[in-house]
C-alpha positions in Angstrom: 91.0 68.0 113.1 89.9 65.6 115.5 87.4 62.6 115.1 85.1 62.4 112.0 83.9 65.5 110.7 80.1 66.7 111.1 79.9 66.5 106.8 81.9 66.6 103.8 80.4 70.2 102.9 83.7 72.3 102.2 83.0 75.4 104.1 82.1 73.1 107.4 85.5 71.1 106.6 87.4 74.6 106.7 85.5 75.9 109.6 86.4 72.5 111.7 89.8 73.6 110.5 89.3 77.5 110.8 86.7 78.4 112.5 87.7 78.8 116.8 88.7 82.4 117.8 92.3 82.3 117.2 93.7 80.5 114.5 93.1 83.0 111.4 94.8 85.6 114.3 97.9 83.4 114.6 97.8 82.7 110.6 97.6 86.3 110.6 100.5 87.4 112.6 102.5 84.9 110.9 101.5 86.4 107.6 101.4 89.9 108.2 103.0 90.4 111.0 106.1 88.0 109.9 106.3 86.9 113.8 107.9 83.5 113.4 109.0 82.3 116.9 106.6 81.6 119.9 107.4 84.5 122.1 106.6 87.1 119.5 103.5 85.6 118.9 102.6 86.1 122.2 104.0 89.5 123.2 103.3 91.0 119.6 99.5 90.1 119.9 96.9 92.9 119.5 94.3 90.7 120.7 96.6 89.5 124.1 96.4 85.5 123.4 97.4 83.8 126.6 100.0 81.5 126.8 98.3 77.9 126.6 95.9 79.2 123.8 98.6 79.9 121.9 100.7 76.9 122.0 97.3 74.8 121.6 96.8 76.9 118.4 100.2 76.3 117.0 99.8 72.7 117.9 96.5 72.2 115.9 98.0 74.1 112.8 100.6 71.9 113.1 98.9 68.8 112.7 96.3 70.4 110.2 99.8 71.4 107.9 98.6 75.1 108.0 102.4 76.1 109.4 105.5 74.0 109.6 108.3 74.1 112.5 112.0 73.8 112.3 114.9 74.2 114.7 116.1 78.1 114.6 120.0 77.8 113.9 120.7 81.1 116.0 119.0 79.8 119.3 119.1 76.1 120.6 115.9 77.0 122.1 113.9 78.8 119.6 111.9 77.4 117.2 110.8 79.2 113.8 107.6 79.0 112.5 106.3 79.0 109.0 103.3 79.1 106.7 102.9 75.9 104.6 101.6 76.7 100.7 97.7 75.7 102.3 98.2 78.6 104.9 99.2 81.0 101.7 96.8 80.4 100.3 94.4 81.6 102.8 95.8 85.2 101.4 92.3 86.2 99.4 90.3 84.7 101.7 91.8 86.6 104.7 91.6 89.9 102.3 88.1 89.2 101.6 87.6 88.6 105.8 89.8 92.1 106.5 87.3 94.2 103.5 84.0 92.6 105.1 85.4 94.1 108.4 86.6 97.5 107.6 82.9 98.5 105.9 81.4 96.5 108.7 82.9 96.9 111.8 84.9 99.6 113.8 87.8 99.1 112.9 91.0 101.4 113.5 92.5 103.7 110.9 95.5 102.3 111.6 94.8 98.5 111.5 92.2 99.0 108.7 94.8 100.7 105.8 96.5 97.4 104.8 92.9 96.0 104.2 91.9 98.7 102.2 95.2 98.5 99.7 94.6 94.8 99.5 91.2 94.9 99.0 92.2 97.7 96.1 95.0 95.7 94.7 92.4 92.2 94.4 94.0 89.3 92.9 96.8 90.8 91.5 97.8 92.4 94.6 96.9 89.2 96.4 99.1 87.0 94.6 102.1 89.0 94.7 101.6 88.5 98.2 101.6 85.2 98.2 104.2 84.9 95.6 106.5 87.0 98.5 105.2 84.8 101.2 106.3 81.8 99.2 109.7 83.5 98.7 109.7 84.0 102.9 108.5 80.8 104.0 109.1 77.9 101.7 112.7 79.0 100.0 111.0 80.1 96.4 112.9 82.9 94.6 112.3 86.5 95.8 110.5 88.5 93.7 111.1 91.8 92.9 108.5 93.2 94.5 107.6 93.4 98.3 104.3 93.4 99.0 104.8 93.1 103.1 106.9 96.3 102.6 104.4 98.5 101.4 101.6 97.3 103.4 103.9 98.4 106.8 104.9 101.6 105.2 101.4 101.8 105.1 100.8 101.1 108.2 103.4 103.3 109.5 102.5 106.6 108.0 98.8 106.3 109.0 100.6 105.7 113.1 103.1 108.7 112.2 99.9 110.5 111.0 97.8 110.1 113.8 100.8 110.6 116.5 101.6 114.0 114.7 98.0 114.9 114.8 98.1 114.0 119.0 101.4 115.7 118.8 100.6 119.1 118.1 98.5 118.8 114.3 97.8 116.5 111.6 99.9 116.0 109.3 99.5 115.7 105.0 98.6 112.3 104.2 100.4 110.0 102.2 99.8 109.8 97.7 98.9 105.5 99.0 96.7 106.6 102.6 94.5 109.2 100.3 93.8 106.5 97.5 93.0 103.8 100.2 90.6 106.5 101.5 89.3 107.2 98.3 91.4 109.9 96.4 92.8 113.1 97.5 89.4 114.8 96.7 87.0 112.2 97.7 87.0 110.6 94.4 86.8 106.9 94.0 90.3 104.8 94.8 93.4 105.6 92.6 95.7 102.8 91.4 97.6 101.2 94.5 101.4 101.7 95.1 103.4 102.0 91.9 105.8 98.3 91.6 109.0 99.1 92.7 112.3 99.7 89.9 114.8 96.5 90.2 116.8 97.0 93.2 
């Protein structure tokens, strides 16, 4: 944040922090997308963030402790990326944001199925996640359970889905992609994805 801020009201203290047009996004592909060098935040971008935006954003995260930065040991180079416990716990607020813009918006299929099964899964679901995320990017213990995992399987059968259909005919869709759409029959939302047996 820089200077003094325009009032000590919370929600204008997290906007100063928040609010410009990319810094959820990076916080996002951080999150989501587990993209934890520079260069994959930058090719792997849906929204195309230039080069200098970028590294401003990263910088300002930075210094507002949202992310942390460390050498990468594989690349003398690189540098890795990760979210601090503040940025994880931007999970139900960023679930909230993602709900607000599926009913709202026009939003893909595709892009639009993890925010439906976290929106379905609420807290519970949420702080899973963020118990994973902890596990990812600050060393705690990994928990059974891998949230990230089902939200790209997700993710991948609705792409598989809609490439089969411009392929030559829909295909079935998934037990998770009919609940997130609200039951095989129309029906209201079934229970999300079942918690996986120990590995």
């Amino acid at each position: 944040m820089e200077g003094a801020p325009r009032s000590g009201c919370p929600i204008n203290l997290t906007l100063e922090v928040l609010g410009d047009r990319w810094s959820l996004i990076v916080i996002r592909d951080v999150m989501f997308g587990n993209r934890r060098h520079y260069r994959e935040l930058l090719n792997q971008s849906e929204e195309g963030i230039a080069s200098n935006i970028l590294a401003d954003r990263l910088k300002r995260l930075l210094e507002a402790g949202l992310l942390s930065k460390r050498d990468d040991p594989t690349h003398r180079q690189k540098a890795i990326y990760s979210l601090t416990e503040p940025a994880i716990q931007l999970v139900p607020l960023l679930a909230q944001m993602a709900a607000w813009g599926v009913r709202h918006t026009p939003a893909s299929e595709e892009l639009s199925i993890r925010a439906r099964l976290l929106e379905q899964g609420g807290p519970a679901l949420w702080e899973a996640f963020m118990e994973e995320l902890r596990a990812v990017h600050l060393g705690a213990p990994v928990p059974q359970r891998s949230v990230l995992a089902e939200l790209q399987a997700a993710f991948e059968a609705v792409l598989a889905q809609k490439t089969g259909a411009r392929l030559g005919g829909p295909r079935e869709p998934t037990p998770a992609i009919r609940r997130a759409r609200g039951g095989a029959d129309g029906s209201a939302p079934g229970p999300l994805i079942k918690r996986r047996t120990a590995r």
